[in-house]
C-alpha positions as CSV (number, residue, x, y, z in Angstrom):
1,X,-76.4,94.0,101.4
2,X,-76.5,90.5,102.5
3,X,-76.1,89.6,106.3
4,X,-72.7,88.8,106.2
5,X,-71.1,91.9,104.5
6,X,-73.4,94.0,107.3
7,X,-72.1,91.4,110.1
8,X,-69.1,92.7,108.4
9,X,-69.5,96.5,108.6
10,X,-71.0,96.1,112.6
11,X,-67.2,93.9,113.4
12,X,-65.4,96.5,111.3
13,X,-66.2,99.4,113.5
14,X,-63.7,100.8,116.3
15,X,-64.0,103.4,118.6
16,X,-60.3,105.7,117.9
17,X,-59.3,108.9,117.3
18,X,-56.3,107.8,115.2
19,X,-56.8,110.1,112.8
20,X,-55.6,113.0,110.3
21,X,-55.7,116.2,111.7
22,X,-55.3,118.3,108.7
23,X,-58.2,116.2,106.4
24,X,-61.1,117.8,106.9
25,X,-64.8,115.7,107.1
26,X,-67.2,117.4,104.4
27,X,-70.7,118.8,106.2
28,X,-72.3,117.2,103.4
29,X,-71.1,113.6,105.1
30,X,-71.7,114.8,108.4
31,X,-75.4,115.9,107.4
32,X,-75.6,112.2,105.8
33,X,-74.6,110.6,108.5
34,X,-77.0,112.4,110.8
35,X,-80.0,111.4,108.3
36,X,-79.3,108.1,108.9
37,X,-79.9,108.2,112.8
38,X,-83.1,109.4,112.5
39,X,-83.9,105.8,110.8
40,X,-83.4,104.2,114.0
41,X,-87.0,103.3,115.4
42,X,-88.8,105.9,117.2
43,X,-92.0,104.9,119.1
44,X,-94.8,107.1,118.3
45,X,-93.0,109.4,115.4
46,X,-92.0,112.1,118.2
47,X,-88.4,112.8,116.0
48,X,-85.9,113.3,119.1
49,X,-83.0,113.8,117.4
50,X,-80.9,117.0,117.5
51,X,-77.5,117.6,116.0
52,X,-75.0,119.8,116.6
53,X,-71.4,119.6,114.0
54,X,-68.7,121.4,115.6
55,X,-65.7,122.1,113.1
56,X,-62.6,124.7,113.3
57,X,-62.6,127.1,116.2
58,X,-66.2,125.7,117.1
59,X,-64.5,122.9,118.8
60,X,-62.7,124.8,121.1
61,X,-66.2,126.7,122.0
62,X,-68.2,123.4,122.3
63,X,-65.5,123.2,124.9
64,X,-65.9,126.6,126.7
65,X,-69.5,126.3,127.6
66,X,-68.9,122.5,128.4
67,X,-66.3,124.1,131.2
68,X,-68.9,126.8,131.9
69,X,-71.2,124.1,132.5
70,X,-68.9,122.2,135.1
71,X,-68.2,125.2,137.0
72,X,-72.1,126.1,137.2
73,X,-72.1,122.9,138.5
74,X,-69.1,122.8,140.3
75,X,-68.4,119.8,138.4
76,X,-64.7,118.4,137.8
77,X,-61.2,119.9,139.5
78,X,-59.4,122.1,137.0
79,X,-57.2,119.8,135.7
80,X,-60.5,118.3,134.3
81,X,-61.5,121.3,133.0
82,X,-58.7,122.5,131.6
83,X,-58.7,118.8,129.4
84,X,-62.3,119.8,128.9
85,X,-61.3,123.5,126.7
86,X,-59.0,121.7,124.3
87,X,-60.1,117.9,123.6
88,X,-62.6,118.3,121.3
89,X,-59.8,119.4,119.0
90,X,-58.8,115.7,118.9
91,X,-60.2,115.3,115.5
92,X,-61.3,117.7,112.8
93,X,-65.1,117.7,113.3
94,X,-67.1,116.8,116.6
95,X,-70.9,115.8,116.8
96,X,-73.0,116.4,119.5
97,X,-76.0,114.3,119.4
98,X,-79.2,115.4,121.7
99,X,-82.6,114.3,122.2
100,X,-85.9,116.1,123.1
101,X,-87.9,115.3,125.9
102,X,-91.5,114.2,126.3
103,X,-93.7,114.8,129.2
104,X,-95.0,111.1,129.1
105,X,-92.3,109.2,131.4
106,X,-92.2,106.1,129.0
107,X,-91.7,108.2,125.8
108,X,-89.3,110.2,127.2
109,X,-87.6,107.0,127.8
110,X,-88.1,105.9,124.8
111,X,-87.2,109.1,122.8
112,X,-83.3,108.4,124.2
113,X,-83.6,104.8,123.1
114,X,-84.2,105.9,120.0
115,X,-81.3,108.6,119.7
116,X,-79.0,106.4,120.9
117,X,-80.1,103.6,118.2
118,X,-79.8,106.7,115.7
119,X,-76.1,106.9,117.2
120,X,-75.6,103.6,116.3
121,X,-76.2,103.9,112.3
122,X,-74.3,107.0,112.7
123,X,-71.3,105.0,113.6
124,X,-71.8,102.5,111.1
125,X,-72.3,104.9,108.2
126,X,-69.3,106.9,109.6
127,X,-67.4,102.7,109.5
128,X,-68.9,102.6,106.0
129,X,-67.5,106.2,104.5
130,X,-64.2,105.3,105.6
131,X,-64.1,107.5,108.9
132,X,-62.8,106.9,112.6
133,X,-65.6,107.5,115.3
134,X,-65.6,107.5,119.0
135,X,-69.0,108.2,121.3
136,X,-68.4,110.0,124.2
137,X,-70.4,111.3,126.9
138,X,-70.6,115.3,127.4
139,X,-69.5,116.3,131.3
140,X,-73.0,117.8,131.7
141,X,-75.8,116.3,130.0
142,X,-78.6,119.1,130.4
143,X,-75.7,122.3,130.7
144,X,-77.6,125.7,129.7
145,X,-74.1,126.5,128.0
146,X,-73.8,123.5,126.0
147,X,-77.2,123.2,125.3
148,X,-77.9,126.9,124.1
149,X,-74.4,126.6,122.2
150,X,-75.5,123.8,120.5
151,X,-79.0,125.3,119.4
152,X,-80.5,122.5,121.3
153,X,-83.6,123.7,123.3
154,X,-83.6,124.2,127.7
155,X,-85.2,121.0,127.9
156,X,-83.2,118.9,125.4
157,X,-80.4,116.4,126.7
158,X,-77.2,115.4,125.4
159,X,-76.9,111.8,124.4
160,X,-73.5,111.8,122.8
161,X,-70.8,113.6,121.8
162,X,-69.5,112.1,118.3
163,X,-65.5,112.6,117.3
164,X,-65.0,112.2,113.6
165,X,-61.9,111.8,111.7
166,X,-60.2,110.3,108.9
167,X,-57.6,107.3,110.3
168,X,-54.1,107.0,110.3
169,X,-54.1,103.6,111.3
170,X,-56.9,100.6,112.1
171,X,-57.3,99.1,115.5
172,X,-57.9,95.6,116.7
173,X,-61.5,94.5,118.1
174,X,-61.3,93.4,121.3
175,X,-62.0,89.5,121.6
176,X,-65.9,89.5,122.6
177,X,-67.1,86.6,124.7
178,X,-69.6,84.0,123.1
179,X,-73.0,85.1,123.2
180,X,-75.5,82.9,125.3
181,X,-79.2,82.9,124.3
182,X,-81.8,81.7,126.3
183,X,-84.0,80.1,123.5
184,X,-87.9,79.8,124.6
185,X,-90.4,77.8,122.7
């Protein structure tokens, strides 16, 4: 691949949930797509990455222990958690992306860099299959319900919350300012 068809595929992608309900996204291209995250760099080989695929009923349990979550926390009113049970079954498989932690401060930091690099050629491999994505952020990053749902461990943290879906329609980039680079030399 030559710059310009990858400058290509990185325009191309939208964040939507336009997409078909009833068309399901195989495991095998969600398990692809979460191989290719963990090519993202990652600072002293400590493999942060944990996945999560939530498909069928799962949705609406990813859901549940989000809300459990918020009320542990007494996070959210209830119309917020009543949106919480049902919208991950906006599209037909949901990812939730987490990272493990590390007890040195910069790693640690570093180790959510590097999932949410690994995010990022998630999203283009889900741009270059043919799907609709959209990154969200879970209501509770470190919820023991969400996390033990998930099969992530106590300490593990959630980075991202993936919606995947075949589209119905395309949608328009946004007009980006020009970039300004501060060239030293």
């Amino acid at each position: 691949m030559q710059l310009d068809e990858f400058a290509e595929l990185v325009r191309s992608r939208r964040t939507h949930m336009l997409v078909d309900q009833g068309r399901a996204v195989p495991d095998v291209l969600i398990d692809r797509l979460c191989d290719l995250a963990t090519w993202a760099p990652n600072h002293k080989r400590t493999w942060p990455w944990r996945f999560a695929s939530c498909t069928g009923e799962a949705r609406f349990g990813l859901g549940e222990a989000f809300v459990a979550d918020m009320i542990d926390r007494d996070f959210g009113d209830d119309g917020k958690r009543v949106k919480t049970m049902t919208k991950y079954g906006r599209t037909p498989a949901v990812l939730v992306v987490g990272c493990a932690p590390h007890e040195n401060a910069s790693l640690h930091d570093e180790n959510r860099d590097a999932v949410a690099a690994g995010i990022q050629n998630l999203l283009l491999g889900a741009t270059a299959a043919g799907l609709a994505s959209f990154w969200s952020t879970a209501p509770i990053l470190d919820g023991e319900h969400s996390l033990a749902f998930c099969g992530f461990e106590p300490d593990d943290r959630i980075v991202g919350v993936i919606y995947l879906g075949w589209p119905v329609s395309t949608v328009d980039a946004p007009d980006r300012p020009p970039v300004e680079v501060t060239h030293l030399g």
